[in-house]
C-alpha positions as CSV (number, residue, x, y, z in Angstrom):
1,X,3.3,0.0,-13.8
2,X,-0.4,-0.4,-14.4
3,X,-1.4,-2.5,-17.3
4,X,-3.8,-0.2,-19.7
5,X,-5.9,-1.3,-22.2
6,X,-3.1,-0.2,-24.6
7,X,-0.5,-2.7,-22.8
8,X,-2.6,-5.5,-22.5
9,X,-3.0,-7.9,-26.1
10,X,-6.0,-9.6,-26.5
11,X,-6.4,-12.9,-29.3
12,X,-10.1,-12.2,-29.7
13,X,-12.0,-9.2,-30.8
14,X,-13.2,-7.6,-27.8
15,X,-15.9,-6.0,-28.6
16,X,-19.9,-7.7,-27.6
17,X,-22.0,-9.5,-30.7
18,X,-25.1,-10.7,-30.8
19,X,-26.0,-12.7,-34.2
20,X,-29.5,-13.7,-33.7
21,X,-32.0,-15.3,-31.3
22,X,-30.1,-17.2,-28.3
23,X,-29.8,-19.7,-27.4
24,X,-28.5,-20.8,-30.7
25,X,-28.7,-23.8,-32.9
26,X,-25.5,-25.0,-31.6
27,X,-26.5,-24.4,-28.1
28,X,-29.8,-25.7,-28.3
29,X,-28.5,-29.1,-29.7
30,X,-25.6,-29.0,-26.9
31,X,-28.6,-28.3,-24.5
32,X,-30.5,-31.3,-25.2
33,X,-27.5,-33.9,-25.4
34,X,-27.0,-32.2,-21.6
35,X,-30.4,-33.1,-20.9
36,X,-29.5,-36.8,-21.8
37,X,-26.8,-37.6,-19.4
38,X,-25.8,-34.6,-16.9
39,X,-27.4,-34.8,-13.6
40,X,-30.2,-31.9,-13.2
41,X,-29.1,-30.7,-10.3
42,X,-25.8,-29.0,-11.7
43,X,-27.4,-25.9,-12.9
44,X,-25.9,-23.2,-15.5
45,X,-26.9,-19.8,-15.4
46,X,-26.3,-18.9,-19.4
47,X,-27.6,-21.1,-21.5
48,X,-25.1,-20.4,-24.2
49,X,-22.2,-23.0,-24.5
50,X,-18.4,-21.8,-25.1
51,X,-16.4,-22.1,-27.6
52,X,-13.7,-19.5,-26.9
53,X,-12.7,-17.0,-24.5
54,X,-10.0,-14.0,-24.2
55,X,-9.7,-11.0,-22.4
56,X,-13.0,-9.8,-21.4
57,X,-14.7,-12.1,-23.6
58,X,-16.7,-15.5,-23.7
59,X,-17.3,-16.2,-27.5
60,X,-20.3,-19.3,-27.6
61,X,-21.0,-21.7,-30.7
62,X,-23.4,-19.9,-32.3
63,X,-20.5,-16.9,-32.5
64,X,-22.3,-14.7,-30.4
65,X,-19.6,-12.8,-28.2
66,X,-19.9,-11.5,-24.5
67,X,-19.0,-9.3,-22.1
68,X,-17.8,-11.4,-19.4
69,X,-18.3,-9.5,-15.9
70,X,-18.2,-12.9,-13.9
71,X,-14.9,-14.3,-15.1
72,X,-16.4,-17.8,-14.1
73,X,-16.7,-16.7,-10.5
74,X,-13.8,-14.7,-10.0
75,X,-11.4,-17.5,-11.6
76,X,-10.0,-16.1,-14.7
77,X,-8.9,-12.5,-13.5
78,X,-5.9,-13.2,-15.9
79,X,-8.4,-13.7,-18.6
80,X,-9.7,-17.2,-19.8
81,X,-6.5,-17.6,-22.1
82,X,-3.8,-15.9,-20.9
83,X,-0.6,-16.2,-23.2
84,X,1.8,-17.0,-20.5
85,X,-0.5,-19.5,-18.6
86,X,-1.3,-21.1,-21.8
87,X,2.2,-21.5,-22.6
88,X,2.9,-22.9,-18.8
89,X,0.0,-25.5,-19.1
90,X,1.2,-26.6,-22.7
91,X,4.7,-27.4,-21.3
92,X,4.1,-29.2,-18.1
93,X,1.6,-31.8,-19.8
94,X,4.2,-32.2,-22.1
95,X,6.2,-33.6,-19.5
96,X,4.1,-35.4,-17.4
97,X,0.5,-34.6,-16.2
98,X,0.5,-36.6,-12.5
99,X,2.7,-38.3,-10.5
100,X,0.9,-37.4,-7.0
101,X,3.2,-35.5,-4.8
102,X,2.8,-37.8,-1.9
103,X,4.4,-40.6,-4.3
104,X,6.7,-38.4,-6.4
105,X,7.0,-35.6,-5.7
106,X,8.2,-32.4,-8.2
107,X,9.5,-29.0,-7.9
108,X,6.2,-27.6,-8.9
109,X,4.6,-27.8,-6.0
110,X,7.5,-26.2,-4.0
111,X,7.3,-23.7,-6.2
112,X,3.8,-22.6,-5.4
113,X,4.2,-22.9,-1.6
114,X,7.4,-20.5,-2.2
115,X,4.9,-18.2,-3.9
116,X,2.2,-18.5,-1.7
117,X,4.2,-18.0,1.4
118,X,5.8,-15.0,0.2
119,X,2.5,-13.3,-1.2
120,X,0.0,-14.3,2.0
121,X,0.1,-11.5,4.9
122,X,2.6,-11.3,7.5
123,X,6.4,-12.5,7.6
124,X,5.8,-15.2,10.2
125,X,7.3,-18.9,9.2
126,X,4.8,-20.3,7.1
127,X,3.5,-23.6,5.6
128,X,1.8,-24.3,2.6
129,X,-1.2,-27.5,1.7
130,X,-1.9,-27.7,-2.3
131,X,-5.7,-28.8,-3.1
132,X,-8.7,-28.5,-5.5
133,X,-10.9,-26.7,-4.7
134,X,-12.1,-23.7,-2.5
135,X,-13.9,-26.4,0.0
136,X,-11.6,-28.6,0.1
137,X,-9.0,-26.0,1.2
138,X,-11.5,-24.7,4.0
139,X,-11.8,-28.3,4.9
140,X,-8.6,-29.1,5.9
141,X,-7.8,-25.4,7.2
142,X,-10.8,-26.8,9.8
143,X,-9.0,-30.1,10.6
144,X,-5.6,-28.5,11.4
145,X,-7.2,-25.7,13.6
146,X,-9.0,-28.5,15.8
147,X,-6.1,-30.8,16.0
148,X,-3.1,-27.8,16.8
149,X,-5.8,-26.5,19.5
150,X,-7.4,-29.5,20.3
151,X,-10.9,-28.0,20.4
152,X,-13.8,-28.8,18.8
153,X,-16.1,-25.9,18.1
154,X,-15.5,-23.5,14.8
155,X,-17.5,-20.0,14.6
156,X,-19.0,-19.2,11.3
157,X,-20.7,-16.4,10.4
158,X,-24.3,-15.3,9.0
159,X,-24.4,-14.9,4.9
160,X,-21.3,-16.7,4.9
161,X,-21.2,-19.6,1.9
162,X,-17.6,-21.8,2.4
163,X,-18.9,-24.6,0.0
164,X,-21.0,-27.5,-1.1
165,X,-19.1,-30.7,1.1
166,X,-20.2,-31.1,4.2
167,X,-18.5,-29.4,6.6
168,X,-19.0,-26.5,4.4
169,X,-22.4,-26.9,4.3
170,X,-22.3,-26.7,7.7
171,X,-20.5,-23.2,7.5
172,X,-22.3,-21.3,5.3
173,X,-25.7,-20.0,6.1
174,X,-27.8,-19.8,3.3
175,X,-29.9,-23.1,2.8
176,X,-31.6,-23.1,-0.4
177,X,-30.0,-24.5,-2.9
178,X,-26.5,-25.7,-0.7
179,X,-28.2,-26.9,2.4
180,X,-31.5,-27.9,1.7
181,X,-34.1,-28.0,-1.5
182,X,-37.8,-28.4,-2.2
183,X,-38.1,-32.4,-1.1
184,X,-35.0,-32.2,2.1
185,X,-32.1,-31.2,2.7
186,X,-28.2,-32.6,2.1
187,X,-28.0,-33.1,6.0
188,X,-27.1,-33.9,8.7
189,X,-24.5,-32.4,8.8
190,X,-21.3,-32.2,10.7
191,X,-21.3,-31.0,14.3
192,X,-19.5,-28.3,16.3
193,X,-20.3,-25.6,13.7
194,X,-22.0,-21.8,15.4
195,X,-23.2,-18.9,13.4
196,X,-22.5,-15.5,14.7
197,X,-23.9,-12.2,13.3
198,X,-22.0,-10.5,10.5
199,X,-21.2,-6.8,10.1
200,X,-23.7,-6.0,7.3
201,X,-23.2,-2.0,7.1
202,X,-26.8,-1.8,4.9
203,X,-29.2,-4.1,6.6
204,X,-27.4,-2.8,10.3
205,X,-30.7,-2.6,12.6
206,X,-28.3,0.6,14.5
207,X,-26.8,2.2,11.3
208,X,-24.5,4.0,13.4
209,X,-22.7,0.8,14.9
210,X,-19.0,0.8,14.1
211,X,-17.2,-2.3,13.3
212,X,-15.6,-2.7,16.8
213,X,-18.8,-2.8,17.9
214,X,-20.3,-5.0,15.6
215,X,-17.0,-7.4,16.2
216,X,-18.1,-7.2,20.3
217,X,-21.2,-8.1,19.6
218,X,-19.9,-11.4,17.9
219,X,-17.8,-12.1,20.7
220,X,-20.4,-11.7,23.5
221,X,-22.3,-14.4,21.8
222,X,-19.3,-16.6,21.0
223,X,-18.7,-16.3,25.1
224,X,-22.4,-17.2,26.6
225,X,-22.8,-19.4,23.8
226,X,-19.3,-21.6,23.6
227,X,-16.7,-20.1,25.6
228,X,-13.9,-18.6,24.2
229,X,-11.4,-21.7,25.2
230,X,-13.7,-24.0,23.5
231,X,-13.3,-22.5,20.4
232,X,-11.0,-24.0,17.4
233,X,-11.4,-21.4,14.6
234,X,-13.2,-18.2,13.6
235,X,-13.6,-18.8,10.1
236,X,-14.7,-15.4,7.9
237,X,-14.6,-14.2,4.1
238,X,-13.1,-10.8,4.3
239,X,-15.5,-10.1,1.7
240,X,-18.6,-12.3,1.7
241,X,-19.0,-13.9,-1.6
242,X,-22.2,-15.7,-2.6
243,X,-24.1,-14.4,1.0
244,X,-23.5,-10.4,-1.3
245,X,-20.7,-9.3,-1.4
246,X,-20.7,-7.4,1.8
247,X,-17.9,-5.6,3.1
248,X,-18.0,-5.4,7.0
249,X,-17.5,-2.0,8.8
250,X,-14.1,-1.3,9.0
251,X,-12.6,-2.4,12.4
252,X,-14.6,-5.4,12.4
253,X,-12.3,-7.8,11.0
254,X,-8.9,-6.8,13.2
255,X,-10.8,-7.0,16.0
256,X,-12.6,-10.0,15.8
257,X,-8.6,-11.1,15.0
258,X,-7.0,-9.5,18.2
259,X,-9.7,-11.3,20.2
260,X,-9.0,-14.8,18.5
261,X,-5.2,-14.4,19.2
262,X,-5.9,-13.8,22.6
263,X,-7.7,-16.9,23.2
264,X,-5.4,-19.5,21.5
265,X,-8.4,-19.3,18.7
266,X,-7.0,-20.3,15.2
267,X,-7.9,-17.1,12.8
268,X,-8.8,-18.6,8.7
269,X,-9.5,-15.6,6.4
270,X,-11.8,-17.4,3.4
271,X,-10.2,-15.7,0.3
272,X,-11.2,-18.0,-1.6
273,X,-13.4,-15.3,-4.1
274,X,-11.4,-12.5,-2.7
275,X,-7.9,-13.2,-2.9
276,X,-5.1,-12.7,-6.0
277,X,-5.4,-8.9,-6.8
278,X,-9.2,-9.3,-6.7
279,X,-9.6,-6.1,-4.7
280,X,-6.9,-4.3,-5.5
281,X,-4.8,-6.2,-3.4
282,X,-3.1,-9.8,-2.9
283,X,-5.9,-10.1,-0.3
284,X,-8.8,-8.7,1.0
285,X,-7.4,-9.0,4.5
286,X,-4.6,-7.1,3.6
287,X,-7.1,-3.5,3.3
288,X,-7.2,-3.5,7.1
289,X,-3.6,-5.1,7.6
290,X,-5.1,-8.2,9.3
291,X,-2.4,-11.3,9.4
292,X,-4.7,-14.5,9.2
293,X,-3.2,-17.8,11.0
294,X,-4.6,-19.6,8.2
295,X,-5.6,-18.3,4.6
296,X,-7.8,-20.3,2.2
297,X,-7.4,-19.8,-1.7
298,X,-8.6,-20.7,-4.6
299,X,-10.3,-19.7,-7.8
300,X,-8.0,-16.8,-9.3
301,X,-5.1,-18.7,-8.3
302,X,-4.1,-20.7,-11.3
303,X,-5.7,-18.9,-14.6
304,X,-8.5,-20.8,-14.6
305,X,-7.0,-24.6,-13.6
306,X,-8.3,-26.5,-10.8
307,X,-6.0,-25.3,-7.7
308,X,-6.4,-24.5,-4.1
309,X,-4.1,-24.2,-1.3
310,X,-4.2,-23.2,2.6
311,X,-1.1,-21.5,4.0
312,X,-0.6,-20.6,7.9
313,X,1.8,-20.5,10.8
314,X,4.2,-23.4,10.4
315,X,3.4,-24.7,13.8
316,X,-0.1,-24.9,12.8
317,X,0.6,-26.9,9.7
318,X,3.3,-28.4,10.9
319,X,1.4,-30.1,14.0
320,X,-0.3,-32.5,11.7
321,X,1.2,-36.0,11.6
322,X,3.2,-37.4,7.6
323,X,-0.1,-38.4,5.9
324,X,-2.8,-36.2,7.8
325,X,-2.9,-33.7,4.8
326,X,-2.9,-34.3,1.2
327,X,-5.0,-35.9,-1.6
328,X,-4.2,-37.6,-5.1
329,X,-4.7,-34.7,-7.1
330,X,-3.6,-32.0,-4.4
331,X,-1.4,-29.9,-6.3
332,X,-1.7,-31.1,-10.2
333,X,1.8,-30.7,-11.6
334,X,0.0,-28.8,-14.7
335,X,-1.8,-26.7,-12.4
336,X,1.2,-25.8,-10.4
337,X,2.5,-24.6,-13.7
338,X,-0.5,-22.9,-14.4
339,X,-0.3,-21.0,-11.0
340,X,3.0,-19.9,-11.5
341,X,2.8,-18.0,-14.5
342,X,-0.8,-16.6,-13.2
343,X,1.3,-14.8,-10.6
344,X,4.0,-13.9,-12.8
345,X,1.2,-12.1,-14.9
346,X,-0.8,-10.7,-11.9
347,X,2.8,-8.8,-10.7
348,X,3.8,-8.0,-14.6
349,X,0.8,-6.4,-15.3
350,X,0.1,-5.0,-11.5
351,X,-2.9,-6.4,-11.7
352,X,-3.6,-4.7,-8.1
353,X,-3.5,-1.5,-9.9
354,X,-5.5,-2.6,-12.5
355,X,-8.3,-3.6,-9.9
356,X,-8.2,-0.3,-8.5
357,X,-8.7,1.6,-11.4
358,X,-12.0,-0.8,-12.9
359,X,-13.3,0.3,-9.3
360,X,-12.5,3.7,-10.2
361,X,-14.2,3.6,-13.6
362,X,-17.1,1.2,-11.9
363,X,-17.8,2.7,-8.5
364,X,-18.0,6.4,-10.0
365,X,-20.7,5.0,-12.6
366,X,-22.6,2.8,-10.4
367,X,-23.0,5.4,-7.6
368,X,-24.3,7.9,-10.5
369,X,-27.0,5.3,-11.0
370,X,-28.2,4.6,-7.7
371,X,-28.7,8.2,-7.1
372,X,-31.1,8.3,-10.1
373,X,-33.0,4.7,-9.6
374,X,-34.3,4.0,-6.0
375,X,-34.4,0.5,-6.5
376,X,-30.3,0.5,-5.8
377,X,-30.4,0.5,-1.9
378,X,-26.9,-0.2,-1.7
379,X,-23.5,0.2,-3.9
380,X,-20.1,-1.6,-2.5
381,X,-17.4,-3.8,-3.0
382,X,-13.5,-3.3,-3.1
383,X,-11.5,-3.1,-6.7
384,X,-12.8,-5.6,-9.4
385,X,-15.5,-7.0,-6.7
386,X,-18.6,-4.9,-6.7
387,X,-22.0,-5.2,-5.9
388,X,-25.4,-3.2,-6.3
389,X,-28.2,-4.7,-4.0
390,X,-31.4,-3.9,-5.5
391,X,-34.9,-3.3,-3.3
392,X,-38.8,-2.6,-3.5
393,X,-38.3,1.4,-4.0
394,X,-38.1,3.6,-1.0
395,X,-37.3,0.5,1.4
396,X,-35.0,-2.2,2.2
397,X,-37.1,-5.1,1.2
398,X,-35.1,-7.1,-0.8
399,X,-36.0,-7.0,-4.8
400,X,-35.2,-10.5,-6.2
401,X,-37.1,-10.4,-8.9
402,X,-35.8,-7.4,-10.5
403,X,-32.5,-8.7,-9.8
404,X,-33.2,-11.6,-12.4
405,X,-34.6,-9.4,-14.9
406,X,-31.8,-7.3,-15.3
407,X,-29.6,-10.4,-15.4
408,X,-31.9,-11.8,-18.4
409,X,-31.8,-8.1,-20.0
410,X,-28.1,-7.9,-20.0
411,X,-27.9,-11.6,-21.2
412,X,-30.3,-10.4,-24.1
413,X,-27.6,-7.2,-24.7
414,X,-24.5,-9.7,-24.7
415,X,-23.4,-8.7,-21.1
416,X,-22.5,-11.6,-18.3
417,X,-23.2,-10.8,-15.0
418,X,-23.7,-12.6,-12.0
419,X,-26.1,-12.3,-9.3
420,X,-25.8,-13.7,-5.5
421,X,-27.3,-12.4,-2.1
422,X,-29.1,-14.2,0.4
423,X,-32.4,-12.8,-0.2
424,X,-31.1,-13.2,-4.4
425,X,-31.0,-9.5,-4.6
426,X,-27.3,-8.9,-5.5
427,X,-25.6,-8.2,-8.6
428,X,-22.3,-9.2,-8.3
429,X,-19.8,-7.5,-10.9
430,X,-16.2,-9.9,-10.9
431,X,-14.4,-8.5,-14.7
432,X,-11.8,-10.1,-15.4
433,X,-8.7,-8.0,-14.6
434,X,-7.4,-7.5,-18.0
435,X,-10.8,-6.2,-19.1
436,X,-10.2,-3.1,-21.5
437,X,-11.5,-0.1,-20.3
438,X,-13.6,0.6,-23.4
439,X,-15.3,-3.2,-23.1
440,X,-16.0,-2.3,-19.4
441,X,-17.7,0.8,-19.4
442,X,-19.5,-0.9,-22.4
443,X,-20.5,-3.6,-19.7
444,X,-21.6,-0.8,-17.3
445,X,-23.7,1.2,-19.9
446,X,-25.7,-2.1,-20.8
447,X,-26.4,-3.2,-16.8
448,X,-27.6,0.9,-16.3
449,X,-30.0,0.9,-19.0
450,X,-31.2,-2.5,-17.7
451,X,-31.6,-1.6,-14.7
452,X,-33.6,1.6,-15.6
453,X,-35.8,-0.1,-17.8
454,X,-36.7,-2.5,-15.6
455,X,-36.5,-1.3,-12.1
């Protein structure tokens, strides 16, 4: 059954509030104790600081309350305090908080990699790898690819972000600020990595080229460039997340897969930003019924706790030597925990449902918008990930610095929203799932009169 605003129970008041010039008092001292000893290239893109958040949202010091349509990256689709993984968290730590699993190891963790197995496409035997993050996942979903094949080369593609370590660096294609900055770059950086050309549907040179075709394209390179034998992985984000949120022509994805299986080419679907009901389903993949070798995950996979996790063909996984995978903290007791009852409130609530219907409510409202302002060149995204790329009206010339006005102008209306894009010209709408209607549409009716005053 779908979860409705009516169903859902929120501890905060959800509704937006804006007391008075922000940043606050609060914020501004916060601010400047930052200043003193946090390293100025982590960057924050609200310069409020938190003091609570529920539901759809972020309440900061000062009391000012938000509407959060970021959900800190696509991480707190259960909300930022779910009851259940609130409770979960409060119960492990009681217990214990670490043991490491490669010492100790606890039920936990099996747990997960039950879950995990069960929830990822395809019935195959599988195998699951606990983490911490969304690189670190990719990472090692790169080293068991090249030692199972035992080839060297990995295909990435353009707009594609996997990261900030260094292999991942190497994957994702935009430089500025994960590659490079104004005085160098992070480099070099590590080897064997190609970029192919991604099915981008709005910035298509032929706008008539279907994803099969776009998907041959790829290929033909990947032969007179590497050789399809050579290659160890085709690594791709169903959905590209920080390159805009583009959705590739449909076809592209199971046929860049069919191609992979026929060459002995190791197949990882990037659902790190996609994945757990984000789109309306477990994962991305699954919209086109595409069965990854490996999967990647993160973010919304543990309510907001630090989690990640590969899971692929047991042979894959399973042709890595005792000791070649793992870490201290890979798989936190208290953030298995957390995982767990995440999941048991993403299938209690049907949270796939849920994402459906804020694309319902979201897609029919944006779409109205763009065919009134001509600065909207594009609207897209699956479920609770949507995007609006904004451009110089009448063209496709990307239109970054409208982008960041309307992202000031909602901030200044007590609305969170993220942007993203290579060319910086993408609003990037991630609610969490238990948003109430009434708070999104809110949401939506502050970002449309931004955008109209401003575009």
């Amino acid at each position: 059954m779908t979860a409705t605003a009516h169903e859902l129970s929120y501890r905060l008041d959800q509704k937006r509030s804006i007391n008075g010039a922000f940043p606050g008092p609060k914020s501004q001292a916060l601010n400047e104790r930052r200043a003193a000893v946090v390293a100025a290239g982590v960057s924050s893109g609200v310069p409020v600081y938190v003091e609570d958040a529920d539901g759809g949202i972020v309440r900061d010091v000062d009391g000012n309350s938000f509407i959060d349509l970021g959900s800190g990256i696509a991480v707190t689709s259960v909300g930022a305090s779910d009851p259940a993984v609130v409770a979960a968290v409060q119960d492990a730590a009681a217990h214990f908080t670490h043991t490491c699993f490669m010492v100790t190891p606890y039920e936990g963790y099996i747990a997960v990699a039950e879950q995990l197995n069960r929830l990822t496409p395809g019935d195959h035997e599988k195998r699951t790898v606990l983490f911490n993050s969304g690189a670190e996942a990719v990472e090692n979903a790169v080293k068991v690819a090249r030692l199972a094949t035992g080839r060297d080369a990995v295909v990435a593609f353009d707009h594609a972000y996997h990261g900030r370590t260094n292999l991942t660096m190497a994957l994702t294609a935009k430089a500025m600020p994960y590659k490079s900055g104004p005085s160098g770059g992070f480099g070099p950086f590590a080897p064997e990595v190609y970029r192919m050309p991604m099915s981008y549907p709005f910035r298509e040179e032929n706008p008539e080229i279907t994803g099969a075709e776009a998907a041959k394209r790829a290929i033909t390179m990947i032969e007179k460039q590497i050789g399809g034998d050579q290659v160890a992985a085709i690594i791709i984000e169903p959905i590209q997340g920080e390159g805009g949120f583009i959705v590739p022509a449909e076809g592209f994805l199971p046929a860049l897969s069919a191609w992979a299986k026929e060459k002995g080419i190791v197949f990882i679907a990037d659902e790190v930003q996609s994945g757990f009901c984000r789109t309306g389903e477990w994962f991305a993949v699954n919209h086109e019924g595409v069965v990854p070798d490996i999967i990647t995950m993160a973010k919304g996979i543990a309510g907001g706790l630090p989690l990640s996790a590969i899971t692929g063909r047991a042979d894959l996984l399973d042709a890595v030597h005792p000791g070649g995978l793992g870490g201290t903290y890979g798989g936190n007791p208290v953030a298995c925990a957390a995982a767990l009852a995440a999941i048991g409130t993403m299938e209690q609530h049907d949270l796939n449902a849920r994402a459906r219907h804020i694309e319902e409510i979201a897609l029919g409202r944006l779409n109205e918008l763009a065919a009134e302002v001509s600065a909207i060149g594009d609207v897209r995204g699956r479920g609770a990930m949507l995007a609006i790329e904004l451009v110089q009206a009448g063209s496709k010339e990307p239109n970054a610095e409208l982008t960041k006005a309307v992202a000031a102008a909602c901030l200044q209306e007590g609305v969170i929203i993220l942007t993203c894009g290579t060319y910086g010209n993408v609003i990037r709408l991630l609610p969490p799932l238990v948003i109430s209607d009434e708070l999104l549409i809110d949401g939506l009716d502050v970002l449309a009169a931004a955008i109209k005053a401003n575009a």
